[in-house]
PDB file of N, CA, C, O and CB in Angstrom:
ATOM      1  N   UNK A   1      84.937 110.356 115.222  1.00  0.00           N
ATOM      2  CA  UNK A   1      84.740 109.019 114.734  1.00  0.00           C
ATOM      3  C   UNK A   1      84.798 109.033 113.216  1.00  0.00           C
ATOM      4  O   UNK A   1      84.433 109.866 112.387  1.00  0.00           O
ATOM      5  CB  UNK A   1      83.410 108.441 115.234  1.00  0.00           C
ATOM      6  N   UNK A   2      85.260 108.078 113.140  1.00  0.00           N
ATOM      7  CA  UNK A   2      85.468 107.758 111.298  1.00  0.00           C
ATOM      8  C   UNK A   2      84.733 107.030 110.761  1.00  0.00           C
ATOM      9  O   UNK A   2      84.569 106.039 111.472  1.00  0.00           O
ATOM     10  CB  UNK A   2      86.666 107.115 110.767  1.00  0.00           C
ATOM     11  N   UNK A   3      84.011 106.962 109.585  1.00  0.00           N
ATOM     12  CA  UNK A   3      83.137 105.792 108.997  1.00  0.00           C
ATOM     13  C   UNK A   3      83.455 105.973 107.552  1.00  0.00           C
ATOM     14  O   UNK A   3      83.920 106.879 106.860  1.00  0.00           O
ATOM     15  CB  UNK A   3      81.420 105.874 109.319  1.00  0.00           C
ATOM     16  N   UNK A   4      82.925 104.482 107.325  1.00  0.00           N
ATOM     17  CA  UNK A   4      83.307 104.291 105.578  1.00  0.00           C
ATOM     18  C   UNK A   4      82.190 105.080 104.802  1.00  0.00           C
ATOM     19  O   UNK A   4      81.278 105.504 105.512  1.00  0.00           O
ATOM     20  CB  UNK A   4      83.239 102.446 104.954  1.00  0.00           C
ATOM     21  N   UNK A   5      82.115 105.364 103.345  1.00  0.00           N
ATOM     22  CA  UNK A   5      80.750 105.857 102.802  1.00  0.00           C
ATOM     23  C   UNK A   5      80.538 104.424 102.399  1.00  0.00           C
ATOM     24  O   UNK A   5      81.222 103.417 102.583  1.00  0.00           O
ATOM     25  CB  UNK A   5      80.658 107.166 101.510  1.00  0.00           C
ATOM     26  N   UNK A   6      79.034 104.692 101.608  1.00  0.00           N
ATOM     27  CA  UNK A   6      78.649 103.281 101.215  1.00  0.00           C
ATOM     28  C   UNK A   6      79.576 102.586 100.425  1.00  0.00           C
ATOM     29  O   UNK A   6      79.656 101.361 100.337  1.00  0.00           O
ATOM     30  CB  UNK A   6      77.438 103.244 100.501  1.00  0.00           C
ATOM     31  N   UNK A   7      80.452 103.628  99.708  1.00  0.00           N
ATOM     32  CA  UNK A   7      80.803 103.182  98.807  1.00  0.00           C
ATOM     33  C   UNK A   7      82.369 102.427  99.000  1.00  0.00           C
ATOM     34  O   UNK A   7      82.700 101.369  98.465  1.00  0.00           O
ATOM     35  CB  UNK A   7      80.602 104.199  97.937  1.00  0.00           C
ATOM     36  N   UNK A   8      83.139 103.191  99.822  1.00  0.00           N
ATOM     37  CA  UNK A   8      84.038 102.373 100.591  1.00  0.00           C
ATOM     38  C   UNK A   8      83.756 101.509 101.711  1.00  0.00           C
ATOM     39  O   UNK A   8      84.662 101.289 102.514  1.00  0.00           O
ATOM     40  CB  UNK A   8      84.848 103.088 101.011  1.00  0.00           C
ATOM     41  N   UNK A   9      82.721 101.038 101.855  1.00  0.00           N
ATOM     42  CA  UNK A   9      82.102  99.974 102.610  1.00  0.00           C
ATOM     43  C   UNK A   9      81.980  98.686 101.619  1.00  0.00           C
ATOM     44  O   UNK A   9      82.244  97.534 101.962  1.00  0.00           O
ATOM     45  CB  UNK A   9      80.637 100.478 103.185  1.00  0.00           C
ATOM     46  N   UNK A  10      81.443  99.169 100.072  1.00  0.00           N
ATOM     47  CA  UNK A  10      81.313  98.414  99.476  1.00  0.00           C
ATOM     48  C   UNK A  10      82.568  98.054  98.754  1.00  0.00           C
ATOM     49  O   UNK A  10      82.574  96.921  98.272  1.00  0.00           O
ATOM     50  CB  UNK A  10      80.367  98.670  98.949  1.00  0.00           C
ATOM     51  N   UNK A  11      83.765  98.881  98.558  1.00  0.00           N
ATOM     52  CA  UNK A  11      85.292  98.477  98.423  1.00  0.00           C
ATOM     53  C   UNK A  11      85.748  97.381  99.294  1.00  0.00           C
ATOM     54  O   UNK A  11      86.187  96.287  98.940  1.00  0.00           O
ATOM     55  CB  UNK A  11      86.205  99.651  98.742  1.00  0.00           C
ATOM     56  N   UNK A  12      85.567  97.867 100.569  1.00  0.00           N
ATOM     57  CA  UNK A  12      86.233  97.384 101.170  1.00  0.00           C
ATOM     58  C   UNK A  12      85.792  95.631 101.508  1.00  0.00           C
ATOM     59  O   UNK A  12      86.634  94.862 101.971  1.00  0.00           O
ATOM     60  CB  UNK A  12      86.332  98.344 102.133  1.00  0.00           C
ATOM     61  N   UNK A  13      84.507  95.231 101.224  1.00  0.00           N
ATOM     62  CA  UNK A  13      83.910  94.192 100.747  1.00  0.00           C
ATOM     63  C   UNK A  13      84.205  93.376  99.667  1.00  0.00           C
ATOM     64  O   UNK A  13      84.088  92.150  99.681  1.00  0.00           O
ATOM     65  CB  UNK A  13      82.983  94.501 100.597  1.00  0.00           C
ATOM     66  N   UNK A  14      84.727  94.289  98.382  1.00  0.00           N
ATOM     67  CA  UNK A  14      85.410  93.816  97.543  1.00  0.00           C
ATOM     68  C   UNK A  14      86.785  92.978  97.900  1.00  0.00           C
ATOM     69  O   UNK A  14      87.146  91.804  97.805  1.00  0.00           O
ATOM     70  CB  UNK A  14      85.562  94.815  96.827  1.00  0.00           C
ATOM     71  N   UNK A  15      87.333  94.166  98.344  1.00  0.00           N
ATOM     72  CA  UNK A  15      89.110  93.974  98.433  1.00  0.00           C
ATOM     73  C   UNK A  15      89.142  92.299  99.560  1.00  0.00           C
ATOM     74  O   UNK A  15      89.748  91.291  99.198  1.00  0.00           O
ATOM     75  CB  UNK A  15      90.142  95.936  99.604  1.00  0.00           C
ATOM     76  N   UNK A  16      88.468  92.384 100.692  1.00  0.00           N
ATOM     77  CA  UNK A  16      88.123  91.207 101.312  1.00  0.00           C
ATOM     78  C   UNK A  16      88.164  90.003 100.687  1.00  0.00           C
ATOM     79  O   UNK A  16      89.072  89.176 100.593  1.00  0.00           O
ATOM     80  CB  UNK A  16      87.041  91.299 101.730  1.00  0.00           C
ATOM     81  N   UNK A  17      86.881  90.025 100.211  1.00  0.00           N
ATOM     82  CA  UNK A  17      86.627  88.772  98.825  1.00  0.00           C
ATOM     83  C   UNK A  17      87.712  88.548  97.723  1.00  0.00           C
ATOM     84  O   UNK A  17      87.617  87.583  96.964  1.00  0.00           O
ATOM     85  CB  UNK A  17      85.272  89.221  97.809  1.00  0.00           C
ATOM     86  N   UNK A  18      88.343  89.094  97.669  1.00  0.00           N
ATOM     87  CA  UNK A  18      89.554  89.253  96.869  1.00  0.00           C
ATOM     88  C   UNK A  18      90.771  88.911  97.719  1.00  0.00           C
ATOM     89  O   UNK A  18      91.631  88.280  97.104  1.00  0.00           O
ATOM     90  CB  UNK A  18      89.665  90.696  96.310  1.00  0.00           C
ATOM     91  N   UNK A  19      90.961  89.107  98.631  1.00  0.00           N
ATOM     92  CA  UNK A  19      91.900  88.747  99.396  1.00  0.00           C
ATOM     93  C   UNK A  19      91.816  87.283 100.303  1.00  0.00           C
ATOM     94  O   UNK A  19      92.721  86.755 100.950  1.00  0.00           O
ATOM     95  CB  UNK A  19      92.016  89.867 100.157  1.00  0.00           C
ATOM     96  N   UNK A  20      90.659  86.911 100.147  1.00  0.00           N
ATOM     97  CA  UNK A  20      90.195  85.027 100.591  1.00  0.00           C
ATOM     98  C   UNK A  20      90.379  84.762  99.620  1.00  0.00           C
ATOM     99  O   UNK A  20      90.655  83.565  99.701  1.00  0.00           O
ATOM    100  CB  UNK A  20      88.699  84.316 101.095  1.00  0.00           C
ATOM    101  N   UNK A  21      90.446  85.102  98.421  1.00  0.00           N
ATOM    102  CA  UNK A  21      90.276  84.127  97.028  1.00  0.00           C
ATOM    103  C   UNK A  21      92.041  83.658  97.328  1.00  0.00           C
ATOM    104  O   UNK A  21      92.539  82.644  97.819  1.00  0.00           O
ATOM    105  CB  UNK A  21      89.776  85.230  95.023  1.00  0.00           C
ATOM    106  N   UNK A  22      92.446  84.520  96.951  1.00  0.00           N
ATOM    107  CA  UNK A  22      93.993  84.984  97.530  1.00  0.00           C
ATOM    108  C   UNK A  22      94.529  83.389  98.020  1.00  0.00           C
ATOM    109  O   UNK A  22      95.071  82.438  97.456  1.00  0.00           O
ATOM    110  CB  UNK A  22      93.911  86.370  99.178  1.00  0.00           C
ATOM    111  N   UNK A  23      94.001  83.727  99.513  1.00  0.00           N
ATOM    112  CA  UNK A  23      94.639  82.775 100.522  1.00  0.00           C
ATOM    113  C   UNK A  23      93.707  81.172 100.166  1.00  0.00           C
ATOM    114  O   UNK A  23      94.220  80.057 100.253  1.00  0.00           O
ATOM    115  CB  UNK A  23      94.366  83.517 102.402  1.00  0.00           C
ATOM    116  N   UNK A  24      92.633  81.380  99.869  1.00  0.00           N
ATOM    117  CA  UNK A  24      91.937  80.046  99.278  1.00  0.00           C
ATOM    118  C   UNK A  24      93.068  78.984  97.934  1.00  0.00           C
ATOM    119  O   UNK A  24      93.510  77.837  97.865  1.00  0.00           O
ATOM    120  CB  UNK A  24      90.251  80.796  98.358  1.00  0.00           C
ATOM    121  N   UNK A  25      93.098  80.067  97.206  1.00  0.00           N
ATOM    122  CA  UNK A  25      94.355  79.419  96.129  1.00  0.00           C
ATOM    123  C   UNK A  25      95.597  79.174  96.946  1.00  0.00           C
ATOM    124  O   UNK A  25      96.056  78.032  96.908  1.00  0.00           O
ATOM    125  CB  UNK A  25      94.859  80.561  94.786  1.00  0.00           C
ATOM    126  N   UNK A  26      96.182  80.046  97.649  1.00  0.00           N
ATOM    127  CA  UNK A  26      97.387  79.501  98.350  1.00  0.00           C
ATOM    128  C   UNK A  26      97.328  78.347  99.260  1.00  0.00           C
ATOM    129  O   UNK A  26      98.302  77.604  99.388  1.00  0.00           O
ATOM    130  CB  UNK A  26      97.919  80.478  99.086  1.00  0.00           C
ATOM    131  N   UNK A  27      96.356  78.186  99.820  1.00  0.00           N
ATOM    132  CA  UNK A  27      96.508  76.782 101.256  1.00  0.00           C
ATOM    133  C   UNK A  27      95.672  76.024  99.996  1.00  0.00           C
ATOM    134  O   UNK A  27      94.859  75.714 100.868  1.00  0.00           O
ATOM    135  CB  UNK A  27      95.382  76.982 103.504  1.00  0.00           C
ATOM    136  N   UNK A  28      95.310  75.647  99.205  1.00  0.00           N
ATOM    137  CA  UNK A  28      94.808  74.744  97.850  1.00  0.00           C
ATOM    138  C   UNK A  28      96.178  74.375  96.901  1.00  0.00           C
ATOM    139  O   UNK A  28      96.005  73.576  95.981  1.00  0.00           O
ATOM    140  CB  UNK A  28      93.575  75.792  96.763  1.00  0.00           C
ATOM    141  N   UNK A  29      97.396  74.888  97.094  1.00  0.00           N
ATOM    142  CA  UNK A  29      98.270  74.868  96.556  1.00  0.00           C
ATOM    143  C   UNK A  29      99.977  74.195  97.061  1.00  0.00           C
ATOM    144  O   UNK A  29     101.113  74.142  96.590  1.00  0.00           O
ATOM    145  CB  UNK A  29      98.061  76.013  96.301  1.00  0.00           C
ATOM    146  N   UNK A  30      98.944  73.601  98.797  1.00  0.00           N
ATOM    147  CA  UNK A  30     100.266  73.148  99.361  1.00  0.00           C
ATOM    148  C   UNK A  30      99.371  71.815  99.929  1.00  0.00           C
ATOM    149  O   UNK A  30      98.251  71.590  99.472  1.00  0.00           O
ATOM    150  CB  UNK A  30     101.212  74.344 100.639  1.00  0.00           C
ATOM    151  N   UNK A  31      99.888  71.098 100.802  1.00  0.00           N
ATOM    152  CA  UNK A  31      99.251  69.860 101.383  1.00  0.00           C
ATOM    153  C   UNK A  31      99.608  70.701 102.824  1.00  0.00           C
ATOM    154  O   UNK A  31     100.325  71.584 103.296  1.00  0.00           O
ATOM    155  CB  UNK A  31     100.020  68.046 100.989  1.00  0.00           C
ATOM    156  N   UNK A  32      98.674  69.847 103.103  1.00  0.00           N
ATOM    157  CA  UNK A  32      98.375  70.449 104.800  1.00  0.00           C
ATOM    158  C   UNK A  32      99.743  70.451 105.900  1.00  0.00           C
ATOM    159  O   UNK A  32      99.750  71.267 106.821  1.00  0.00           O
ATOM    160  CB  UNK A  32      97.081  69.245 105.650  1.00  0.00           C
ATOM    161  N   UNK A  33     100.777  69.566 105.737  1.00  0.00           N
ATOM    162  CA  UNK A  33     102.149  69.564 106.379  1.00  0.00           C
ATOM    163  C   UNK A  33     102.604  71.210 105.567  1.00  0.00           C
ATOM    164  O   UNK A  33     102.578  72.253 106.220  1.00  0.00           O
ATOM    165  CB  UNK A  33     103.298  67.855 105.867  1.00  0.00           C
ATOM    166  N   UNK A  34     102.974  71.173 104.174  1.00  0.00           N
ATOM    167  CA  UNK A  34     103.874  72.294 103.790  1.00  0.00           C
ATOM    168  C   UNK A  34     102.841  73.522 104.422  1.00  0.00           C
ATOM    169  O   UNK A  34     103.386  74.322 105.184  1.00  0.00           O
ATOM    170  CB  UNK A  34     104.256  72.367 101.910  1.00  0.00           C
ATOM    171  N   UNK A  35     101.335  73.709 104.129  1.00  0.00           N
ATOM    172  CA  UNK A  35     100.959  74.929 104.635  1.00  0.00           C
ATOM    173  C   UNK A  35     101.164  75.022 106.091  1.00  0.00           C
ATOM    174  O   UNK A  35     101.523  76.165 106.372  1.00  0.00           O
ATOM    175  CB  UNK A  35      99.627  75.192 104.303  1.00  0.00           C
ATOM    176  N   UNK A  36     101.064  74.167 107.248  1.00  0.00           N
ATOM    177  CA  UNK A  36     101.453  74.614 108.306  1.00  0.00           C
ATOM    178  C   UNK A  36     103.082  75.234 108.398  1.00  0.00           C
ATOM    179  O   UNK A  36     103.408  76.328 108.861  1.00  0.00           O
ATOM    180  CB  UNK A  36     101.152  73.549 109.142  1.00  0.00           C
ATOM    181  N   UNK A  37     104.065  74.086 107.754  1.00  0.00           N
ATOM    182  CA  UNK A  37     105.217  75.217 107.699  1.00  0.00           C
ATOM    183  C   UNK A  37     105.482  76.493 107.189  1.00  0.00           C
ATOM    184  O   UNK A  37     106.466  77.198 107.415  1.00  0.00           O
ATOM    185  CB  UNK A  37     106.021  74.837 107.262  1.00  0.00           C
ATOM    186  N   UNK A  38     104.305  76.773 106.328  1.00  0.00           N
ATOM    187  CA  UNK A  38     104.690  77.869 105.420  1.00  0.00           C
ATOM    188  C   UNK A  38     103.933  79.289 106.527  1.00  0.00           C
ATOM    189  O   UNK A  38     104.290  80.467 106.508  1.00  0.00           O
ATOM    190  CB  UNK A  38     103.859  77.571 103.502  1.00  0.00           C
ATOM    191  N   UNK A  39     102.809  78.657 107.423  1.00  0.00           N
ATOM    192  CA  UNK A  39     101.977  79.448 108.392  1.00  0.00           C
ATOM    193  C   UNK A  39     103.135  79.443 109.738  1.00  0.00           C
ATOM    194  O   UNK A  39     102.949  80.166 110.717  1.00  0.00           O
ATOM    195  CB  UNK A  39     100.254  78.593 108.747  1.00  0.00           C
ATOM    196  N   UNK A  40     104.223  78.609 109.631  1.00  0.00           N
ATOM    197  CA  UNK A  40     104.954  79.075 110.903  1.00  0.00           C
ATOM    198  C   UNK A  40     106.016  79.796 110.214  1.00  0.00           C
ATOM    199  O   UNK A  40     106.213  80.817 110.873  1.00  0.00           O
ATOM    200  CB  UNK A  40     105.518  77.870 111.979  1.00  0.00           C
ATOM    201  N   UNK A  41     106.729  79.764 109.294  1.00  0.00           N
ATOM    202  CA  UNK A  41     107.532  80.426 109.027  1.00  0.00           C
ATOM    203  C   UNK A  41     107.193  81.805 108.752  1.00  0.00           C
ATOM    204  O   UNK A  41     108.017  82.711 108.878  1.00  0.00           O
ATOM    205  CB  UNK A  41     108.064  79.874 108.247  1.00  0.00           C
ATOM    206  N   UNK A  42     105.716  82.029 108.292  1.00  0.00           N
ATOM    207  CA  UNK A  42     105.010  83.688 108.173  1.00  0.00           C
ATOM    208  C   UNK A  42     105.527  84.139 109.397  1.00  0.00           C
ATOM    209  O   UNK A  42     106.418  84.975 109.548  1.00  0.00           O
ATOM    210  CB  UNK A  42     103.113  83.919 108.129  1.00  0.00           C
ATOM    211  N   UNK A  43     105.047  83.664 110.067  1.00  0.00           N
ATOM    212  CA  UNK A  43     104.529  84.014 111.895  1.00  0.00           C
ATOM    213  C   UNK A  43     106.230  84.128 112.240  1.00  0.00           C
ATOM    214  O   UNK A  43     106.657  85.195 112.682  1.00  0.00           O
ATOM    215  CB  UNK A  43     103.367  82.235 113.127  1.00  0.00           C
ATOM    216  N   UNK A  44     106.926  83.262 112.069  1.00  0.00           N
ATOM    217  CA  UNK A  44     108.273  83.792 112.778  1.00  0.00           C
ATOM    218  C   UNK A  44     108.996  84.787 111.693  1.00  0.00           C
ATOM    219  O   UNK A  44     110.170  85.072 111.931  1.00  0.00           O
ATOM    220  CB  UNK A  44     109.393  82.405 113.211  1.00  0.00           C
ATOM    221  N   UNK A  45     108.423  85.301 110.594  1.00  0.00           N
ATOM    222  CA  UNK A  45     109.305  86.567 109.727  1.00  0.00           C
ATOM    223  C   UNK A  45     108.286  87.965 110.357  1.00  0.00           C
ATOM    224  O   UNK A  45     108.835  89.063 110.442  1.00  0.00           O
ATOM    225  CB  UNK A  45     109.185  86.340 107.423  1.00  0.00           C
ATOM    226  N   UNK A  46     106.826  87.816 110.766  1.00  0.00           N
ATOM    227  CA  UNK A  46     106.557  89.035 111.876  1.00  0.00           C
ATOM    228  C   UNK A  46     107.098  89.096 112.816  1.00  0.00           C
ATOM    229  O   UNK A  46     107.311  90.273 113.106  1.00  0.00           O
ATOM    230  CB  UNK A  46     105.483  89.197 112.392  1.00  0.00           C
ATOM    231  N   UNK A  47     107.526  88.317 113.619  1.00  0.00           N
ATOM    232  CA  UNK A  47     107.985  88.479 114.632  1.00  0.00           C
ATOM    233  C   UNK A  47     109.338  89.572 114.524  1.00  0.00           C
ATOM    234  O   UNK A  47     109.635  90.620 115.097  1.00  0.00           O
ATOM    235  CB  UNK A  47     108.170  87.153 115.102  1.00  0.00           C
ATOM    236  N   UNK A  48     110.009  88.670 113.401  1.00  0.00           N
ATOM    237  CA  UNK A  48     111.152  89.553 113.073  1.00  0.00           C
ATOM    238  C   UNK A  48     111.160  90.931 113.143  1.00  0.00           C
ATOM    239  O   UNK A  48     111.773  91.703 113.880  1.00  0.00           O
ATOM    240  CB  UNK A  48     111.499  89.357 111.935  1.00  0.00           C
ATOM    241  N   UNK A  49     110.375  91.104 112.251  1.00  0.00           N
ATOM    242  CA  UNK A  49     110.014  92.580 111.241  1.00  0.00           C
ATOM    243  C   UNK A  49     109.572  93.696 112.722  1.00  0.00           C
ATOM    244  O   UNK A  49     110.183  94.734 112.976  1.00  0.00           O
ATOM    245  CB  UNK A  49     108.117  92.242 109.721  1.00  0.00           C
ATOM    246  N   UNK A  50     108.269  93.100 113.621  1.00  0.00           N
ATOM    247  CA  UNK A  50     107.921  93.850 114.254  1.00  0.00           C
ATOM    248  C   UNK A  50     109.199  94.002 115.320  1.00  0.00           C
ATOM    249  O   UNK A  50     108.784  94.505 116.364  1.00  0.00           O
ATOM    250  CB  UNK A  50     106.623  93.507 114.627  1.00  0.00           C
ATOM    251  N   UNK A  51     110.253  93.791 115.354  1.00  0.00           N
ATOM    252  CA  UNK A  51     111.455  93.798 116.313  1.00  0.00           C
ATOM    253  C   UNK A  51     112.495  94.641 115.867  1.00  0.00           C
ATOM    254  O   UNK A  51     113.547  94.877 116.461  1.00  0.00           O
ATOM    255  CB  UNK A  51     112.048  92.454 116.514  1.00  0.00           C
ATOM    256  N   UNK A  52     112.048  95.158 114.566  1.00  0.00           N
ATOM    257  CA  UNK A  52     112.960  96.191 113.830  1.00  0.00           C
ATOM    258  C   UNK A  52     112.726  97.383 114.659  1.00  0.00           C
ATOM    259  O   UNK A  52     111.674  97.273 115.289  1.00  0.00           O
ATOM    260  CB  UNK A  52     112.594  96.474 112.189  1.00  0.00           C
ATOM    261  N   UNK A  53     113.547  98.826 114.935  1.00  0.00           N
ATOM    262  CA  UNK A  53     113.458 100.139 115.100  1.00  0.00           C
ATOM    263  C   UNK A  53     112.665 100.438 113.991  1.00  0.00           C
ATOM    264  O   UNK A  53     112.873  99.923 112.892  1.00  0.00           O
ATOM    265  CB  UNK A  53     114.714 100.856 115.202  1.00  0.00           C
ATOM    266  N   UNK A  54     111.619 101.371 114.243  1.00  0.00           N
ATOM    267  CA  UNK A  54     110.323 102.120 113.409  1.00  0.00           C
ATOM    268  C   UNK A  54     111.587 102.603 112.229  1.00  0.00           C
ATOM    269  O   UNK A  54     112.694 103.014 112.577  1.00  0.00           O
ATOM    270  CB  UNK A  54     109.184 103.790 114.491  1.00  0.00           C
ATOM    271  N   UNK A  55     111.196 102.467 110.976  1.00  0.00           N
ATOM    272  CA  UNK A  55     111.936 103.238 109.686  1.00  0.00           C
ATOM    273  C   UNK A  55     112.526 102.525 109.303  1.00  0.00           C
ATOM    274  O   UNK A  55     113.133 103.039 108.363  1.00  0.00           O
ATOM    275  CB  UNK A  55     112.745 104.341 109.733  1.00  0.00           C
ATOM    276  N   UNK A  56     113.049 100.615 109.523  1.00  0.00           N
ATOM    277  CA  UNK A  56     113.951 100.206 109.053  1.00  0.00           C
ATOM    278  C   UNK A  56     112.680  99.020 108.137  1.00  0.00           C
ATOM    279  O   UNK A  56     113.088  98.178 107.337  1.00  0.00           O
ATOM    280  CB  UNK A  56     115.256  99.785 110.207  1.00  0.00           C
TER     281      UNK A  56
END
């Protein structure tokens, strides 16, 4: 089993909070029509990506 130390527990708490700020400014930066397109068009470029052969 793997565990964080305190201290990458407490990184990884950081990087989090840092990464909502992130997406808080981005959906604050569209109106609610463009962010849903911009949340379907994410979703259909994974789709893509995960349909690639591993290495490409």
């Amino acid at each position: 089993m793997t565990r964080l130390t305190r201290a990458g527990l407490a990184l990884l708490r950081k990087a989090d909070a840092a990464a909502v700020a992130v997406e808080r400014r981005l959906v604050d930066a569209f109106t609610p029509d463009e962010a849903d397109r911009l949340r379907d068009l994410l979703e259909r470029a994974v789709v893509v990506l995960e349909d690639r052969p591993p290495g490409e």
